[in-house]
C-alpha positions in Angstrom: 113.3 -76.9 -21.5 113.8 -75.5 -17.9 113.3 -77.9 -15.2 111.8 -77.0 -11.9 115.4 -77.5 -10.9 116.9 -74.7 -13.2 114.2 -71.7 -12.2 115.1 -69.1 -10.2 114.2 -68.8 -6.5 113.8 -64.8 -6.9 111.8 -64.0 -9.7 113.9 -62.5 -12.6 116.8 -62.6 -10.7 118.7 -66.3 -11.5 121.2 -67.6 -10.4 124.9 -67.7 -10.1 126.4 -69.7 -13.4 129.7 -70.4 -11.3 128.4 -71.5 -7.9 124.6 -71.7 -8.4 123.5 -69.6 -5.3 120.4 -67.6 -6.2 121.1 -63.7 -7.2 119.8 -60.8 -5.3 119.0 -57.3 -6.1 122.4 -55.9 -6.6 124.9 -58.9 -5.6 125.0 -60.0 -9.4 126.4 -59.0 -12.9 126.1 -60.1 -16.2 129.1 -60.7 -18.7 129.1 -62.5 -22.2 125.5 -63.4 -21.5 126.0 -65.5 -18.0 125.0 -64.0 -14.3 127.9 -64.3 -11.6 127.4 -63.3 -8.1 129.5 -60.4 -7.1 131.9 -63.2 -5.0 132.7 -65.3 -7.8 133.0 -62.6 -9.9 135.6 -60.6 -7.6 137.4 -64.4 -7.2 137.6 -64.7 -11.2 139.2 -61.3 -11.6 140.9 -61.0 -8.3 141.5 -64.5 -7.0 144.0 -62.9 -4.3 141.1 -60.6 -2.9 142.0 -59.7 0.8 138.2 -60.0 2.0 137.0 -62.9 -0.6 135.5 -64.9 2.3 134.1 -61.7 3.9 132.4 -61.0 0.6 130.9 -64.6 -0.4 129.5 -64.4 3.3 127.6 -61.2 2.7 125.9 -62.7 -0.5 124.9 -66.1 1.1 123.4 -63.8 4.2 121.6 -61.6 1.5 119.6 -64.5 0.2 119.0 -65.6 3.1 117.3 -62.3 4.0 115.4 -61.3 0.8 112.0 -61.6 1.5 109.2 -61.9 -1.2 106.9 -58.7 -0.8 104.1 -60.9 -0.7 102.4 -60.0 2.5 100.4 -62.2 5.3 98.7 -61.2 8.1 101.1 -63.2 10.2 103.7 -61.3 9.2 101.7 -58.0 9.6 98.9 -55.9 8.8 97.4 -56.1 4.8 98.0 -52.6 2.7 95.0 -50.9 2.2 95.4 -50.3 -1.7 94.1 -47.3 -3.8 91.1 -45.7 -2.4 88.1 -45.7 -4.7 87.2 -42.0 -6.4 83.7 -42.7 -6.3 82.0 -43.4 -2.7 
């Protein structure tokens, strides 16, 4: 059973297997069935990576930056939605 703990914070996403950080829309891969963030994915395969730091920097600022596209009306106004055929 999955623990409160073990869900992901972006739904359908998951999370790194390596260094646990939550996985964005394109900063993660899967491989042999477990998800790896592109930075500890580029440190397994290429642990002598010029700009490692650079790119485990851009993936902790991308989570911090996904949003949910749940909207408020703090954040702005409500969409509309479909208009209705019949008036």
């Amino acid at each position: 059973m999955t623990g409160i703990r073990n869900m992901p914070k972006f739904h359908g996403f998951g999370s790194c297997t390596d260094c646990g950080i939550p996985c964005t829309s394109g900063n993660f891969l899967i491989h042999d069935n477990k998800r790896y963030c592109t930075a500890c994915w580029i440190e397994r395969e290429n642990p002598e990576h010029p700009n490692l730091e650079e790119i485990r920097e851009k993936v902790r600022a991308s989570v911090e930056e996904w949003k949910c596209a749940k909207w408020t009306r703090e954040q702005g106004p409500l969409p509309l939605g479909p208009m209705p055929v019949k008036k």
